[in-house]
C-alpha positions as CSV (number, residue, x, y, z in Angstrom):
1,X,10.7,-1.0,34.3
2,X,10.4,0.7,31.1
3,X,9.4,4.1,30.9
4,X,5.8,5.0,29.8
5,X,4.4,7.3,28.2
6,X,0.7,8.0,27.1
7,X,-1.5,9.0,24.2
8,X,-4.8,8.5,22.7
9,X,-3.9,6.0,19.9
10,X,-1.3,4.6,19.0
11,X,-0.5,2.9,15.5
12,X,2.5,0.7,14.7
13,X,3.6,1.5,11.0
14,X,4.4,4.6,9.1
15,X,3.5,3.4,5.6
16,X,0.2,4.9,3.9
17,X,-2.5,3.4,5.9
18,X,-1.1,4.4,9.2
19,X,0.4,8.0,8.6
20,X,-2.9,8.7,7.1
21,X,-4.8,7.5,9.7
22,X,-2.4,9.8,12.1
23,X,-3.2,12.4,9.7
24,X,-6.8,12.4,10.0
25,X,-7.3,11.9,13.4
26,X,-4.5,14.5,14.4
27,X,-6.5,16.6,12.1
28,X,-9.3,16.1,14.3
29,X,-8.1,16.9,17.4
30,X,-7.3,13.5,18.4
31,X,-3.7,12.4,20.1
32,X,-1.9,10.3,18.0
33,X,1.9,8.8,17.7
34,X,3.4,6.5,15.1
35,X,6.0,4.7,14.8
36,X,7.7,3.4,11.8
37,X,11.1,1.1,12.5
38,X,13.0,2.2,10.0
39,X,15.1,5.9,9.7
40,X,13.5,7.4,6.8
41,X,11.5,6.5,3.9
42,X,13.4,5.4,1.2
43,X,12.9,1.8,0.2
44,X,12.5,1.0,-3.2
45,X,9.7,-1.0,-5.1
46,X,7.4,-0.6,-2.7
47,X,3.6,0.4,-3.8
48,X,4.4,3.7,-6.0
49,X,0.8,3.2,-7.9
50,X,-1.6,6.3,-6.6
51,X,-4.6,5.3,-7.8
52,X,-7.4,8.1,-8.3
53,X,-9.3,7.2,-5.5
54,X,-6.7,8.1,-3.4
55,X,-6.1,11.4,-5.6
56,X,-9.7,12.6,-4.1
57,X,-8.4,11.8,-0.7
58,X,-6.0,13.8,-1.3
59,X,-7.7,17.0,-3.1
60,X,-10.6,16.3,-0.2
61,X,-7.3,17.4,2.0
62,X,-6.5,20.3,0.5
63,X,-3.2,18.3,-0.5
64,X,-3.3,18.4,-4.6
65,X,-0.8,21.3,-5.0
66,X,1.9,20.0,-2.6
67,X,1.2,16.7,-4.8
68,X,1.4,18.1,-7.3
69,X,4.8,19.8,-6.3
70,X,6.5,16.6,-6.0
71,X,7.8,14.1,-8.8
72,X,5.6,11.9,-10.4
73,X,4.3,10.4,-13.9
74,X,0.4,10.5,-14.7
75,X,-0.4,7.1,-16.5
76,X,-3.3,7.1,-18.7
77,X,-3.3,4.3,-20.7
78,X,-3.1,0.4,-19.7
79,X,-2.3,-2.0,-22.5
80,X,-1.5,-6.0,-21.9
81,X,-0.7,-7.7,-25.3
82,X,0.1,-11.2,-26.1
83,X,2.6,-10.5,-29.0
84,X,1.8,-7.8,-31.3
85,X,-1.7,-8.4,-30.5
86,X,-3.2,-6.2,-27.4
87,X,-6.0,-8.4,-25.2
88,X,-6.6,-5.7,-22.3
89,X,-6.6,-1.9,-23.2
90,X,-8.2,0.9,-20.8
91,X,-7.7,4.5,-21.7
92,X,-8.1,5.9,-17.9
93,X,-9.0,9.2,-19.7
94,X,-12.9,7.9,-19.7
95,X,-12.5,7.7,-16.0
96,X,-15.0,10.3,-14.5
97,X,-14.1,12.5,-11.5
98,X,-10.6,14.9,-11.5
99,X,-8.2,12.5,-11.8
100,X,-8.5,10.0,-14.6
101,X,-5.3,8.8,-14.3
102,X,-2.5,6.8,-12.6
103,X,0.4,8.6,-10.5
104,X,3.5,6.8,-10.3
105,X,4.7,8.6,-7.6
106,X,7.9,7.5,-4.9
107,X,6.2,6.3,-1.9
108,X,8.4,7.9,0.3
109,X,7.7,11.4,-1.5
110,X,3.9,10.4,-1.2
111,X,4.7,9.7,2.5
112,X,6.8,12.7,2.9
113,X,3.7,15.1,1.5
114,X,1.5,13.6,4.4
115,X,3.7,13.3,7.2
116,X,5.0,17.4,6.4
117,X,0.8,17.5,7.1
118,X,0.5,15.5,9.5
119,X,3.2,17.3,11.2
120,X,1.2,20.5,10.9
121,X,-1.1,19.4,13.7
122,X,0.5,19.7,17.4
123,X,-1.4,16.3,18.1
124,X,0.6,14.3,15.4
125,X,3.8,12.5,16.7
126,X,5.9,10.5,14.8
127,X,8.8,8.2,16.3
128,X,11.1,7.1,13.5
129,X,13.6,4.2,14.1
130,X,11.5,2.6,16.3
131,X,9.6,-0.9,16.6
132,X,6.8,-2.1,17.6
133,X,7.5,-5.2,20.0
134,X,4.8,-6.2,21.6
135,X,1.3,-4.9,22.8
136,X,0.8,-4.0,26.4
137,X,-2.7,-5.6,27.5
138,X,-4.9,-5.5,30.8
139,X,-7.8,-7.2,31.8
140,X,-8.5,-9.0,28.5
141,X,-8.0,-5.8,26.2
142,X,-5.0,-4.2,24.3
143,X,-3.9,-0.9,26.2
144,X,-1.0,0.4,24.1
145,X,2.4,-0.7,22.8
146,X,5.9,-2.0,23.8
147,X,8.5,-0.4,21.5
148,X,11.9,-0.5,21.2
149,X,13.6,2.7,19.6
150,X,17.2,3.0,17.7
151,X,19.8,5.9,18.9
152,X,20.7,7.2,15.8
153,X,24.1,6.3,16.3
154,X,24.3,3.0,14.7
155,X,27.0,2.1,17.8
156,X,24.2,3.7,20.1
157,X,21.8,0.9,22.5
158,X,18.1,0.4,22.2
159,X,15.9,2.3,24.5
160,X,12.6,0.2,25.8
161,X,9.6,1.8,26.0
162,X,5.6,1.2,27.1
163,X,3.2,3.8,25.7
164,X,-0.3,3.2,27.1
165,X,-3.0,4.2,24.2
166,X,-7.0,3.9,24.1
167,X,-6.4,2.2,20.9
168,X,-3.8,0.8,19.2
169,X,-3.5,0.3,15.5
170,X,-1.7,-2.7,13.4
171,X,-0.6,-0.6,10.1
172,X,2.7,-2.1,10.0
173,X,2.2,-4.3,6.8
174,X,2.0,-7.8,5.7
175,X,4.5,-9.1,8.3
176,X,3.0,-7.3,11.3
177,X,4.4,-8.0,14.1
178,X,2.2,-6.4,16.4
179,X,-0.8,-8.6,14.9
180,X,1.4,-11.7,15.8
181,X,1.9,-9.9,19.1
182,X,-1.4,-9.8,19.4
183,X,-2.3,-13.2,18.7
184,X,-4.2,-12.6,15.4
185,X,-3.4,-15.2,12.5
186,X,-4.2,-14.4,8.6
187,X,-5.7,-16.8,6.3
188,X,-3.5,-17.9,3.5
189,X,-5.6,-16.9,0.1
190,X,-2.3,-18.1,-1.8
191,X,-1.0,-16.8,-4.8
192,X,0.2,-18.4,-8.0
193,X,3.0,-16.6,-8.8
194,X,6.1,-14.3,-7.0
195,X,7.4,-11.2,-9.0
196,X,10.7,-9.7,-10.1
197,X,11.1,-6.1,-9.9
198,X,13.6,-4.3,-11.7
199,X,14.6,-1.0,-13.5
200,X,15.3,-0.4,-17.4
201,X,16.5,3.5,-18.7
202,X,13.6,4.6,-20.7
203,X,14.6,6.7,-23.7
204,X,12.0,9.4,-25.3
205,X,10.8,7.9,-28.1
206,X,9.3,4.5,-26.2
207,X,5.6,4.1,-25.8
208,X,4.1,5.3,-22.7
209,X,2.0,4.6,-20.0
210,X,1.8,0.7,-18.5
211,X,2.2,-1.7,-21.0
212,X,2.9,-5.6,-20.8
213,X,2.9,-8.8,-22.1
214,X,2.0,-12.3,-21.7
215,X,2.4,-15.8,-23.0
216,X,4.7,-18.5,-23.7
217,X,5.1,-19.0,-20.1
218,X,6.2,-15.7,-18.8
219,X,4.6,-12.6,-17.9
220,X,6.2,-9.1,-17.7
221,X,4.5,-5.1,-17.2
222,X,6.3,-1.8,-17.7
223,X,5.5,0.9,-16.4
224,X,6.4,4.6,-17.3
225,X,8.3,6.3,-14.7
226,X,9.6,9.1,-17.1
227,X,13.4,8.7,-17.3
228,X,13.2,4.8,-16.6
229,X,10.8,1.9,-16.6
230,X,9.6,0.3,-13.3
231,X,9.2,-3.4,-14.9
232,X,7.7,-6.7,-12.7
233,X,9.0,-9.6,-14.1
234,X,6.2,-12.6,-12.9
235,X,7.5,-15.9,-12.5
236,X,5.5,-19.8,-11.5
237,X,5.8,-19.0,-7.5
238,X,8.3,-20.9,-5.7
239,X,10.2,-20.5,-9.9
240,X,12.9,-17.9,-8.0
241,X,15.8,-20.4,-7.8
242,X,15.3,-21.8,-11.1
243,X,15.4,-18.6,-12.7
244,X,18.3,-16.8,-11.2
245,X,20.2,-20.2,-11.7
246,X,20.5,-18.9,-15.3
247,X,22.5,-16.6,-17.1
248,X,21.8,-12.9,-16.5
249,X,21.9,-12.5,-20.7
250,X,19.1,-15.4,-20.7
251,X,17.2,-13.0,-18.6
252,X,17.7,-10.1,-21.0
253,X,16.5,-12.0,-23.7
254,X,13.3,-13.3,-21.9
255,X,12.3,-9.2,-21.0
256,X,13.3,-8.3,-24.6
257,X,11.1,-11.3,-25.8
258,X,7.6,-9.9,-23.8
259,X,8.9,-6.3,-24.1
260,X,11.0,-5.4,-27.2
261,X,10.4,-1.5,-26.9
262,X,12.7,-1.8,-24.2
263,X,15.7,-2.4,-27.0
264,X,19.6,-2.5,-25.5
265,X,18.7,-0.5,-22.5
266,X,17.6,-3.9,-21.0
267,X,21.8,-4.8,-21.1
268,X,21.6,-2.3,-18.6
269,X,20.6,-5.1,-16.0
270,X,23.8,-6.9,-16.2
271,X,23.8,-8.6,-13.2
272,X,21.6,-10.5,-10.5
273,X,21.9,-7.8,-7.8
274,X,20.2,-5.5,-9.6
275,X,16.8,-7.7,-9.9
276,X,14.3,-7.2,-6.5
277,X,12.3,-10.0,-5.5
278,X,8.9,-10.1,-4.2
279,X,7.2,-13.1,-2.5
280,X,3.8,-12.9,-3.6
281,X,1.0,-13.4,-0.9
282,X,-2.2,-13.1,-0.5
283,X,-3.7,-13.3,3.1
284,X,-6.8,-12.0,5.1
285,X,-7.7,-11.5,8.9
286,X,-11.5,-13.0,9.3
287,X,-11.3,-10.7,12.4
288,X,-9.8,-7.4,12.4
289,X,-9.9,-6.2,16.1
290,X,-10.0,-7.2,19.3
291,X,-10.6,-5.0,22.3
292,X,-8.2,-2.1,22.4
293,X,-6.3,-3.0,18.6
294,X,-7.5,-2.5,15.4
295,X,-5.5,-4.2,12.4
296,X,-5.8,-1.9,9.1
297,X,-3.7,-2.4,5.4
298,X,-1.8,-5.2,5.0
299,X,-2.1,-5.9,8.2
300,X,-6.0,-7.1,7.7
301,X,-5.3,-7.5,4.2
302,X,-2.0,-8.3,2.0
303,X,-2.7,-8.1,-1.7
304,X,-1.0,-9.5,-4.5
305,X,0.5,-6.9,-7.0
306,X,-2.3,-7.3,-9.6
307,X,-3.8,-3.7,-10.2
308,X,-1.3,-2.1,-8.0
309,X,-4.0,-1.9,-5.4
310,X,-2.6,-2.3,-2.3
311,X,-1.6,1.2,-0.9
312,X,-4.8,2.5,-2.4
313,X,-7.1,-0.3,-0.4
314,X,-5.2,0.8,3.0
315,X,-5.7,4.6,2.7
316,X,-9.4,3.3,2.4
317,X,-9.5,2.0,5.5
318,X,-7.6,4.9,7.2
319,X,-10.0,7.0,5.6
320,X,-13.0,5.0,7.2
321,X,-11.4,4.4,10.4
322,X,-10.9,7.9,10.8
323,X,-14.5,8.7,10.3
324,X,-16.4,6.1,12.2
325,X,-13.9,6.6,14.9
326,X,-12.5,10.1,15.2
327,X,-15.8,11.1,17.3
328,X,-15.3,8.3,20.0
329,X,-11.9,8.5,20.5
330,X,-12.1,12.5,20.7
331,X,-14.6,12.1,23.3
332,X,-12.2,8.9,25.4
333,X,-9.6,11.6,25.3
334,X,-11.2,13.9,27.5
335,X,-11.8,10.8,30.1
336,X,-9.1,10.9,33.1
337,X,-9.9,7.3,33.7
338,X,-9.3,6.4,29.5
339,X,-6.7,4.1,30.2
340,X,-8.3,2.1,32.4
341,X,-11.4,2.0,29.9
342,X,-11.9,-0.2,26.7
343,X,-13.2,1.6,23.6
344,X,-16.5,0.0,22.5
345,X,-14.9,-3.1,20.5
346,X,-18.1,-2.4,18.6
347,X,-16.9,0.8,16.8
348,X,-13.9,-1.6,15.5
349,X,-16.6,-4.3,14.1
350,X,-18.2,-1.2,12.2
351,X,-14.7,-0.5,10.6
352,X,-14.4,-4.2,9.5
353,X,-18.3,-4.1,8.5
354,X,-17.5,-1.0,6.1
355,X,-13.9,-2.5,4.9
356,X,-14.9,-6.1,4.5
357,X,-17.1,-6.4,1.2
358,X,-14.4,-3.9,-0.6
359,X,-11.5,-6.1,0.5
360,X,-13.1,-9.4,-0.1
361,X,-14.5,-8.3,-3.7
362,X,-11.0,-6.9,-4.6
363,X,-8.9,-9.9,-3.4
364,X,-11.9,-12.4,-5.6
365,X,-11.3,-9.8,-8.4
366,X,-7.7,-10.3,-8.0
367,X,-7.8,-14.4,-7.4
368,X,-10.1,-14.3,-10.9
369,X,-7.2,-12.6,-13.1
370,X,-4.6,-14.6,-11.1
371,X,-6.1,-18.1,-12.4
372,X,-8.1,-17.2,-15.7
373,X,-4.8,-15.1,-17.0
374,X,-1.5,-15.0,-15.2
375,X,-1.4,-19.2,-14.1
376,X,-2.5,-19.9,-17.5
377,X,0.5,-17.5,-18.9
378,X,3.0,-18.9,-17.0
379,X,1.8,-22.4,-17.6
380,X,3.2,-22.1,-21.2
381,X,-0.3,-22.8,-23.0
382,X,-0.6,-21.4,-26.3
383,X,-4.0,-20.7,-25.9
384,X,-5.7,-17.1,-25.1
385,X,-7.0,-17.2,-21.6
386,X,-10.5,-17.2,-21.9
387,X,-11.2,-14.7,-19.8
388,X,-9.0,-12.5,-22.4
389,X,-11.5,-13.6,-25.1
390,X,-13.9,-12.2,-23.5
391,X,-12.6,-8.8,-22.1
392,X,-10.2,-8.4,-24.9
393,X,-9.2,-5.7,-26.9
394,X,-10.9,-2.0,-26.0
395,X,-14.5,-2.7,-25.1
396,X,-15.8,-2.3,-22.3
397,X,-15.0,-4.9,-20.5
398,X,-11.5,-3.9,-20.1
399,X,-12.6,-0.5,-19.0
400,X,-14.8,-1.8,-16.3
401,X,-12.0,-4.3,-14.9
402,X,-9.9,-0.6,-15.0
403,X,-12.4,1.3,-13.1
404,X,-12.9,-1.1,-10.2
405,X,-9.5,-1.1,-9.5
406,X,-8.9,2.7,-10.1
407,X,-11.5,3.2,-7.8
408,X,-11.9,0.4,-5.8
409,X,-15.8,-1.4,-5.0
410,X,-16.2,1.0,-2.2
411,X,-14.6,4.5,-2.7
412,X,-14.2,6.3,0.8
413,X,-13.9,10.3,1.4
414,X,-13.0,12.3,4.2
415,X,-15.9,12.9,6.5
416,X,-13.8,13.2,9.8
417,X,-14.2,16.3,11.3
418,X,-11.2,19.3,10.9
419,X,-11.1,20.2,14.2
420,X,-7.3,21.1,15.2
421,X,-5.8,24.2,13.4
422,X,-2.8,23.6,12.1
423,X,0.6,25.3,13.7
424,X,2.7,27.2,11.9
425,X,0.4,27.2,8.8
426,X,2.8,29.1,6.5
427,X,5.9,27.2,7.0
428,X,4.0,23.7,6.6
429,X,6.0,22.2,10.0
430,X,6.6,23.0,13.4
431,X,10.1,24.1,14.9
């Protein structure tokens, strides 16, 4: 037998939804341990766009300095053009609250920030190198999770391990493999396109901000990451084959085509290996929980890269989570008999019933661009998308479409309670 081990919840996934959802309930006096299967952090083009709703999560923490503190490039401006001509231009600057603006900030230094936090509370545990492999269930309801963790000598074995939990939270992304585990299937949304993500040196005197480019049957965005551009390349879905099967100087040519600012720095990506690719998807859980497991993020809810929205939408839910259940669980914890018990599967519908409408609107916003601008871009039609007629240019139709995805249909803020003191306040993390 394995050995166990026990806590109050435990959430599979140490990406942005679930280490802030450790965060706040830690914060609150609540037991929590994640675990994230990998060693550290650092994976590149993964969601680096901070949007400012998260920003006021993040001041609401008491966070902003320590944000500030760490590298990252404030985007203002958003400009998509179809040759010289630009269709969609937001200045975020308009934006009200503190933060009108875009960071483009690592997500492992966004994750580092919060997890040096999270640390700060002697309720917060995090188990790196270790995956979630199953869910441990009794009498119809989820009661924790099998895991399986790494030595950190690569030659070392693979401990097994059972850790009994009130509730148990799928945060570990569009793949979950806890919410297979669990026998909870997505519904396939689809998506028209798959992306290309690459890097191109930026040199000081190119524009700034996010800017991109459609027609002709491609589509490519920019964005400024200071000493180098985080470009997507967006090709027909299923149009990855076909595209790498050409020349890597045809491929310079098509980016300098959409993007000319980026000059000879684009004969900087002079080979194949140096191009990401991302299979697009878009997918949603009509049910989020079932006794004992609550799905969260991608997990509930993969979106496609338009708006950048993604880690922004599952902080949003870790911020709701966190307040409609912190109370409960706070409360179970103090029950000898808790692991015998099911949490109130309705405090999990309440989640889904604040998350749904936010996620569902978003994902429609999303599907709307994807057919009225991006299919019709990639379909080579000379024609301006109509939708682009109509929230062309600088008016405010552009800078509406900005501000619902800047801030999302449903904004969330910490209302969670602050309960725990943090340990060894000055130093930021325990021994």
């Amino acid at each position: 037998m394995p050995p166990t081990e026990n806590t109050t919840v435990a959430v599979a996934g140490g990406g942005p939804a679930g280490i802030m959802l450790g965060l706040l309930l830690a914060r609150a006096g609540v037991d929590v341990t994640v675990l994230e299967k990998h060693r550290d952090f650092l994976r590149d083009f993964r969601g680096d766009t901070v949007h400012p709703s998260t920003l006021e999560v993040v001041d609401e923490l008491g966070l902003t300095e320590q944000l500030e503190e760490r590298p990252h490039r404030k985007v203002s401006t958003l400009t998509i053009g179809r040759g010289n001509e630009p269709v969609v231009q937001a200045e975020l600057e308009t934006l009200p609250g503190k933060f009108p603006y875009l960071a483009m900030m690592p997500q492992w230094d966004f994750l580092d920030m919060l997890t040096d936090h999270a640390r700060s509370y002697s309720g917060f545990r995090l188990l790196m190198n270790t995956e979630a492999t199953g869910v441990v269930e009794q009498d119809g309801a989820v009661r924790g999770i099998r895991y399986r963790q790494r030595s950190e000598d690569e030659d070392g074995g693979q401990e097994e391990h059972e850790l009994r939990a009130v509730l148990t939270i799928a945060a570990d992304g569009r793949d979950s493999g806890l919410r297979d585990a669990a026998g909870m299937v997505p519904t396939e949304l689809g998506a028209p396109m798959d992306v290309l993500w690459l890097r191109v040196p930026r040199s000081p005197d190119d524009p700034s901000g996010l800017n991109g480019n459609l027609g002709g049957g491609a589509m490519a965005v920019a964005i400024d990451r200071g000493d180098y551009w985080q470009v997507a390349f967006v090709i027909p879905k299923g149009g990855y084959d076909a595209t790498r099967s050409e020349p890597i100087e045809s491929f310079q040519e098509k980016l300098l085509g959409l993007l000319p600012f980026l000059g000879e720095n684009v004969r900087d990506i002079d080979d194949w290996s140096k191009v990401a690719f991302l299979n697009v998807t878009q997918d949603r859980l009509e049910r989020w929980y079932r006794p004992g497991l609550l799905a969260i993020g991608d997990a509930a809810h993969s979106m496609t890269p338009v708006g950048g929205v993604g880690i922004n939408l599952a902080i949003q839910d870790a911020v709701a989570g966190a307040n409609l259940l912190s109370l409960p669980l706070l409360e179970a914890q103090s029950d000898a008999d808790r692991f015998a018990k099911t949490l109130n599967p309705e405090l999990l519908a309440r989640v889904q019933r604040r998350r749904r409408m936010p996620t569902v609107g978003t994902q429609a916003v999303q599907q709307l661009l994807q057919r009225q601008v991006i299919s019709k871009a990639l379909s080579e039609d000379a024609a301006l998308p109509p939708l682009l007629r109509i929230i062309g240019g600088t008016g405010p139709w552009s800078n509406l479409i900005a501000r619902v995805m800047m801030f999302g249909l449903r904004p969330e803020h910490v209302r969670s309670p602050a309960v725990a003191l943090p340990v060894h306040r000055g130093e930021g993390r325990p021994a």
